[in-house]
Residue, then its C-alpha position, 0 to 999 in steps of 0.5 A: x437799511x444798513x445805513x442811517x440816512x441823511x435828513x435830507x435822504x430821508x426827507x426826501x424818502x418820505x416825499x417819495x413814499x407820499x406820492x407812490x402812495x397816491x400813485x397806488x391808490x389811484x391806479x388800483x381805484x380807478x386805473x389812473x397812471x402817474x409819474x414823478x421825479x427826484x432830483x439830486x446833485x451827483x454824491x446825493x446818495x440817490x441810490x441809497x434812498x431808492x433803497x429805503x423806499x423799495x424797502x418800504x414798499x415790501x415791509x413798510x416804513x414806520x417813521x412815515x407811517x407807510x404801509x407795504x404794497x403786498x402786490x409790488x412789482x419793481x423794474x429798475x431800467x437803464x440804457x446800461x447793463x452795467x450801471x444795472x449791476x452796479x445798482x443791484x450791488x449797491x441795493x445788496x449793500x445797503x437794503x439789509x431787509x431785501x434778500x439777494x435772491x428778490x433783486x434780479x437782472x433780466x438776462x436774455x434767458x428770462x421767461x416768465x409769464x408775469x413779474x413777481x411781487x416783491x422782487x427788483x428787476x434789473x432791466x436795460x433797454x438794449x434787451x427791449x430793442x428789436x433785435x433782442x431775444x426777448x422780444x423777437x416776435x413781439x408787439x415791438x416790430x417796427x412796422x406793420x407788415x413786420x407784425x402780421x409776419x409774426x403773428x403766430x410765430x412762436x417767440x425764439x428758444x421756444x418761449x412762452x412769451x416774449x418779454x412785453x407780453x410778460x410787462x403786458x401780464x404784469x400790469x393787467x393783473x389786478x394784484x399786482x402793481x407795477x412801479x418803474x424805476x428810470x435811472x439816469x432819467x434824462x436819457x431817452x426822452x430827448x424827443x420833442x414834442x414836433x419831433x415825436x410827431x415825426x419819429x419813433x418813439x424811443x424804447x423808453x417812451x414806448x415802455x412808459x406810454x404803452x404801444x402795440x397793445x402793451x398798456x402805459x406802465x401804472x406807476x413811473x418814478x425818475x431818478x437824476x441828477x437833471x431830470x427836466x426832458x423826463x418831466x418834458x416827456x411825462x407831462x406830454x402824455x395824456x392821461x398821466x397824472x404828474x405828481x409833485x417832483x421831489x428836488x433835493x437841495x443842494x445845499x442840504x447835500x453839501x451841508x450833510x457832510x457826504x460831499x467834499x467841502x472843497x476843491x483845491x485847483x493847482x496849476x501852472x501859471x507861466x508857459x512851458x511843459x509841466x506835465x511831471x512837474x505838476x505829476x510829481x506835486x500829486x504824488x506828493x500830495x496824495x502821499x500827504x493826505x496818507x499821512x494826515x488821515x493816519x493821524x486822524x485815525x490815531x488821534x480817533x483810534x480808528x487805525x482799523x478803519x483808516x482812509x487810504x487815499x487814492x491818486x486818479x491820473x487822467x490820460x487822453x483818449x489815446x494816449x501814447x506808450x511814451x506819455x504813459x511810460x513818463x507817468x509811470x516813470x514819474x510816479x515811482x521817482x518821487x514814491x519809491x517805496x509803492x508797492x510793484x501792484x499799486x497802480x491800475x487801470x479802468x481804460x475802455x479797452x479793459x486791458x492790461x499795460x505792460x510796458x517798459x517794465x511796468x504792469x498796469x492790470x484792468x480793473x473794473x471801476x467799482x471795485x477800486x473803493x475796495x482795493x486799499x493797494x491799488x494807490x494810483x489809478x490811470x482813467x481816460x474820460x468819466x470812467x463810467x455813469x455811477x461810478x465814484x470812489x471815496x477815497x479818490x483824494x487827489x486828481x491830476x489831468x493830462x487832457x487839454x483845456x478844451x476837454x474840460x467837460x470830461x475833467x469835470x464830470x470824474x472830478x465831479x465822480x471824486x467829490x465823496x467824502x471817504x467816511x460818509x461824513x465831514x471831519x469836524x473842523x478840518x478843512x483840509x481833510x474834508x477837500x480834494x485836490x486837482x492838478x490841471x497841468x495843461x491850464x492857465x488862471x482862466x480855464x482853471x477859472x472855468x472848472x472853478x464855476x463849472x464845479x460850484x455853479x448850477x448845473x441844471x444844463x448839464x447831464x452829469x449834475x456835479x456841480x455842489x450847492x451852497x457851501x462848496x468852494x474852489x479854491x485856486x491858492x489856498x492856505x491851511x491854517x492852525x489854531x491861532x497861539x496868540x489866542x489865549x484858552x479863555x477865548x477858546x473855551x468861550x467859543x466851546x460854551x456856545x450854542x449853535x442849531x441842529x437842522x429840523x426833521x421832517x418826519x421826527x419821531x420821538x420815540x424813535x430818537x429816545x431808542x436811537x439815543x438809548x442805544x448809542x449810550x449802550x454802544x458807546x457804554x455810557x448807560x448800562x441796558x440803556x436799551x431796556x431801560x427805554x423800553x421799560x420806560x415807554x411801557x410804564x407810559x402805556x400802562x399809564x394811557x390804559x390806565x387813565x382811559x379805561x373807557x376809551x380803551x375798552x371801546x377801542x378793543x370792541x372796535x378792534x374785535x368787531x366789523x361793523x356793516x350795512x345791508x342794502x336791498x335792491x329791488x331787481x324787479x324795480x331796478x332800485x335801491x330799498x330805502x330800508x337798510x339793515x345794519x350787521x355786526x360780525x367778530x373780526x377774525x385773527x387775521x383782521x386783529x392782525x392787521x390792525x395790529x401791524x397798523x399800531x406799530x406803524x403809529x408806535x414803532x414795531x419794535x415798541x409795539x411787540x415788547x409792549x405785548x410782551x409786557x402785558x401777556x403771559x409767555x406760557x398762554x397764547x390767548x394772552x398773547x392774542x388779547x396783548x394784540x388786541x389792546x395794542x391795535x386798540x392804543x393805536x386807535x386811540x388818537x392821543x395815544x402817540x402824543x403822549x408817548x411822543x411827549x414823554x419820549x422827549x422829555x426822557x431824550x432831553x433828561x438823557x443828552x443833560x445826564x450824559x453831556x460831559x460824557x458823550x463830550x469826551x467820545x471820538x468825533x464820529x461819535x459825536x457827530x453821531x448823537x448830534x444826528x440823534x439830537x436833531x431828530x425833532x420838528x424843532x431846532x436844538x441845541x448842540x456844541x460847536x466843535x473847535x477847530x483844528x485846520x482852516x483854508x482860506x483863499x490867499x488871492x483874488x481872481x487876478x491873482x493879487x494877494x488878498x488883505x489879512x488880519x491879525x488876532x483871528x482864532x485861526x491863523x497862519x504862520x505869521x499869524x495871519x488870516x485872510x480876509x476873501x471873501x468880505x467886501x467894502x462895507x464888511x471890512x467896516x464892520x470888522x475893523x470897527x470891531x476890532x477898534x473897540x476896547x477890550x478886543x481879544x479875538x475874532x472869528x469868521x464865522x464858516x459860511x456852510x453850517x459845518x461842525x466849527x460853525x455856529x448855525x442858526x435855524x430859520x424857515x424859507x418862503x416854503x417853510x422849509x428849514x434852513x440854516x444860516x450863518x452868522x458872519x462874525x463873532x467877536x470876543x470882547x473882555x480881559x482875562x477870564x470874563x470873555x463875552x462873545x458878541x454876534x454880528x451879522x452883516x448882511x444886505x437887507x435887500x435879498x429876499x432871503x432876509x427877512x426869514x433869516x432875520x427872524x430865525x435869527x431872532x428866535x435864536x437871540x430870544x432863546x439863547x440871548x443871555x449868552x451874548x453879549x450882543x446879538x447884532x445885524x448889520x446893513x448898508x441903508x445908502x452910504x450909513x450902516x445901520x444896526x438892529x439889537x436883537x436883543x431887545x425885544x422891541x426889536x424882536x417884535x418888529x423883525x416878526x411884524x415887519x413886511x420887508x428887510x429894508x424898512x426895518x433898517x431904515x425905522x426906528x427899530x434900527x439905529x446908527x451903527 
């Protein structure tokens, strides 16, 4: 892959490789079909993770230990040619190991007898509809007395086939496995059960179920943001076995860093006409993000590199040359000095506007991200399925209040972030504005829940996870100058979670680590040193289990079998069996090989053979073969250099802290991410930082309460306190009441770059991170102690697990703390638990419920 996937992408990479895995074995075994789904919300990066499993199952996947599919037959299907070609390049874009020449979309010139091994169809469902080329003559005649017409009757263009014969030779043939890709899953499956009875199947239905003598196809694999009248469809076929859904967690995606934080909503709130009032506040919005992306790249020194941000403007459906010529008109009044070939146009029609002096030329909607001229961007409803533009940062809409679902879905098209990843610390940089001229307090109200709600009812699925917010009156904020340095440099010192891996391999982290430190010229052949180091592991494993080892090479050079008699005659089997022994050949070593470097990594493994065989002599080459295919066999061989890889990756990140400190933020992120390629949380910096937004008024309207001395502040040095309700304004207002107060800091409630995050594992035992909702700083001059207190309710069933997880985090980094605190309201008394003590601990890890625990002896009076 060309990208480094997201942990979740990647969790969920290996959820898929599992099922297909299955699906395969089943299907090759004992010809039992199967179907599953995955899940994302809109922005999840779902076409990048079918990326990395098709790779997987050309080539293989080492971190999850899954071996190629020599027969693999892909067919990605759509009802959208060009959703298909946008996929075909996103596959060219990302999967660096698929050439283009094994992606094909099939054209009404196709003609093949079967489906080739290792290639990607591209396929829509117009070309399986009846009147299609590729199927004239074919299985798929709606009745039949139509059929028995055709029978006999050469396919048209004098092809050999049509194309559902060929799908029918394809899954027929024993060597080859055919697995289906539906994208957008929730189109075509809109029948019911009482309706299927009464109507014809869809064209998707009959490719998945098989019909007209065309068999089911053998694997099925759905991919949406809302995927449940796709599960419906598969689990009323019978005899399709439903392997486990893959449902990406919203909040993992939102936590990721690939979505924007926050959605900022401006609109008017007295009566009138504002369309070019609120135009020209967009255009001066988009012309303010330019500015401050320009000096993040400076700061970054990544001027190269620099985001350049794009204005969408949404039109009606059909809107009129007066209208547009406003906009136009508008647009250049307050932004003079745009470029005459700044603007385009994604209209349906596909066709330039010339009108009163002003060229707006057609454009195809994905080839915006990568025109850095084109400054505003003039689109009508969702533009199309797909589509999205990252550096789309500001949105203005010219449609009515009632259009909201079409507001929505492009909204929901804008919410990338530009460079794949969260600006640490900076709020404003991580958000995208939306102006909504046509609205008041309670539609805007209504985008606002459309964009952060479930939208498991809806079929575009861009509503975030937890994490998002909208916001209606925000305000920036900037470090807080009545905050003294000492305050700051505590908040530095503190530690705060990674989010634990699924598949974690050392090894891998060890090489990842080795050559970010090279790339950013930390540790001079960092790369070879590593691999040096986890030879010198390998020799010592050889060494210190010769025997094994020696067995292990017998094992890998031999077969060992069996022969039993049958008596014909008798028509049973002899009793007496005899056993054989036969040398395996080079391809048997081979494969056996390939096999260890699943276990040791490919790359490992070939340098190790390097390590112990002569350049100059095959036959030692062939024997360093052997003996890495017999360490493979060798079941504790991968815990040991799992083992010493982490204690070399920790070695590394101590040596190289100062260092690594001192990089870009991008690269900071970036050993983070090394950093947390492990089953365990670790430890990592909080990053200061440098915008806050927070929300300035409630759902009325009315201004919001503030408080002084938070580290990050307004202009008046004040910060608003949304979000907390009654009995945390107690919490906070105490805290700021005690002796010695320097400063507090609301803890961000998304585990992002400037939270600090703790680790703790759901009813699943999938890891989660939480957010603690205050730190306090207590102290005078330099001696700065930094306190932990979490209100929370204890009634949520969530609260128990966090409560352990962040108990586990006060016994490993208690020390640092001056008070590790949880909070909540048992009755009309706040009750606190030390975590601290041990006792407390123990009780929390003991303990059947939240409450009980507040309301026993290990909690106390707050």
């Amino acid at each position: 892959m060309r990208y480094t996937l997201k942990d979740y992408q990647d969790d969920a990479v290996g959820d898929v490789l599992t099922n297909l895995k299955k699906a395969a074995r089943d299907w090759k075994q004992d010809g039992d079909t199967s179907a599953f789904s995955l899940t994302a919300t809109t922005g999840a990066g779902k076409t990048v993770m079918a990326a990395a499993v098709i790779e997987s199952l050309f080539d293989g996947n080492t971190e999850h230990n899954f071996e190629p599919d020599p027969g693999a037959v892909v067919l990605w299907f759509t009802d959208d040619p060009s959703l298909n070609q946008q996929t075909r390049l996103k596959l060219m874009d990302s999967a660096d190991r698929i050439p283009p020449s094994r992606l094909m979309v099939i054209e009404n010139t196709f003609s093949q007898e079967k489906l080739e091994a290792g290639k990607v169809y591209f396929l829509n469902q117009q070309k399986l509809s009846k009147n299609s080329l590729l199927v004239k003559g074919g299985p798929d005649a709606d009745d039949a007395d139509t059929q028995q017409n055709l029978q006999g009757m050469p396919p048209p263009d004098n092809r050999a086939q049509t194309l559902w014969e060929t799908l029918r030779n394809t899954i027929e043939d024993d060597t080859l496995t055919l697995y289906l890709i539906l994208d957008e899953a929730h189109r075509g499956m809109k029948s019911s059960t009482q309706r299927a009875r009464n109507e014809k199947a869809t064209i998707v239905q009959r490719l998945v179920n098989g019909a007209n003598g065309v068999p089911p196809v053998p694997v099925v694999w759905g991919i949406s943001a809302t995927v449940e009248r796709f599960d419906q469809a598969m689990a009323q076929q019978q005899g399709r076995t439903q392997r486990p859904n893959i449902v990406v967690d919203p909040a993992r995606v939102q936590e990721s860093g690939l979505l924007k934080d926050d959605i900022r909503l401006d609109f008017p709130t007295e009566q009138g006409t504002f369309d070019t009032t609120l135009l020209a506040r967009a255009v001066r919005k988009v012309k303010e993000a330019s500015e401050h992306w320009q000096k993040y790249a400076e700061r970054e020194d990544v001027t190269d590199e620099q985001v350049i941000p794009l204005l969408v403007v949404q039109m009606p459906n059909t809107p009129s040359d007066e209208l547009l010529q406003l906009a136009f008109s508008t647009i250049y009044e307050h932004w003079p000095e745009l470029p005459s070939d700044a603007m385009a146009n994604v209209f349906g029609d596909h066709k330039d506007i010339g009108l009163a002096g002003f060229n707006v030329p057609y454009i195809e909607p994905e080839r915006v991200q990568d025109r850095p001229h084109i400054r505003i961007l003039f689109a009508k409803d969702a533009i199309s399925t797909g589509w999205d533009c990252p550096r789309a940062e500001v949105f203005v809409s010219f449609r009515p209040a009632q259009d909201m679902t079409y507001i929505t879905q492009l909204l929901g098209r804008m919410v990338r972030t530009p460079l794949a990843r969260r600006i640490p610390g900076n709020d404003l940089l991580n958000s995208v504005t939306c102006v909504l001229p046509h609205f008041n307090r309670a539609t805007a109200k209504a985008v606002a829940e459309t964009m952060i709600g479930d939208r498991s009812h809806d079929e575009d699925g861009s509503g975030g996870g937890d994490g998002r917010r909208v916001l209606i009156a925000p305000v920036d904020m900037t470090p807080n100058p009545a905050i003294p340095e000492a305050i700051w440099q505590a908040l530095d010192s503190l530690p705060t979670h990674t989010l634990p891996r699924k598949a974690a391999r050392p090894v891998i982290r060890f090489t990842a680590l080795a050559q970010a430190l090279s790339q950013d010229g930390l540790r001079k052949d960092a790369l070879k040193e590593t691999y040096k180091e986890l030879c010198a592991v390998l020799d010592g494993i050889t060494a210190r289990h010769k025997d094994r080892l020696i067995a292990a090479r017998e094992d890998v050079q031999k077969l060992d079998g069996e022969t039993l008699l049958v008596s014909v005659k008798q028509k049973a089997v002899s009793e007496e069996r005899g056993a054989f022994m036969e040398l395996a050949d080079d391809r048997a070593i081979d494969a056996d090989y390939k096999a260890a470097g699943r276990l040791l990594t490919q790359e490992l493994a070939k340098r190790y053979a390097e390590h112990l065989a002569d350049e100059e002599d095959d036959d030692t080459l062939l024997d360093a073969h052997i003996t890495v295919a017999a360490l493979g066999k060798m079941q504790d061989t991968l815990t040991a250099l799992d083992e010493e890889a982490d204690k070399l990756s920790r070695s590394w990140f101590d040596q190289h802290r100062v260092d690594i400190k001192g990089l870009s933020d991008e690269r900071q992120v970036s050993y983070d991410r090394i950093k947390g390629m492990s089953p365990d949380p670790q430890r990592i910096d909080i990053k200061r930082p440098r915008v806050r937004t927070e929300e300035t008024q409630d759902e009325d309207g009315n201004p919001l309460d503030t408080r002084s001395l938070h580290l990050m502040a307004d202009e008046n040095g004040q910060f608003p306190v949304a979000t907390l309700n009654e009995w945390e304004m107690q919490v906070l207002d105490k805290e700021m009441g005690r002796n010695g107060f320097q400063g507090w800091y609301r803890n961000p409630s998304r585990a992002s770059d400037d939270a600090l995050a703790v680790a703790w594992q759901d009813a699943s035992d999938n890891w989660r991170r939480m957010c603690p909702d205050f730190l306090f700083f207590h102290g005078s001059g330099e001696d700065i102690k930094v306190s932990i207190v979490d209100p929370h309710g204890q009634h949520l069933s969530d609260a128990l697990p966090k409560l352990r997880g962040l108990a586990t985090f006060a016994e490993s980094f208690g020390e640092e703390f001056h008070r590790i605190e949880a909070i909540a309201k048992t009755g009309d008394q706040l009750r606190v638990l030390d975590l601290k003590k041990a006792s407390v601990r123990e009780a929390i890890n003991s303990a059947q419920d939240a409450e009980s625990l507040y309301a026993g002896p290990a909690g106390s009076n707050y």
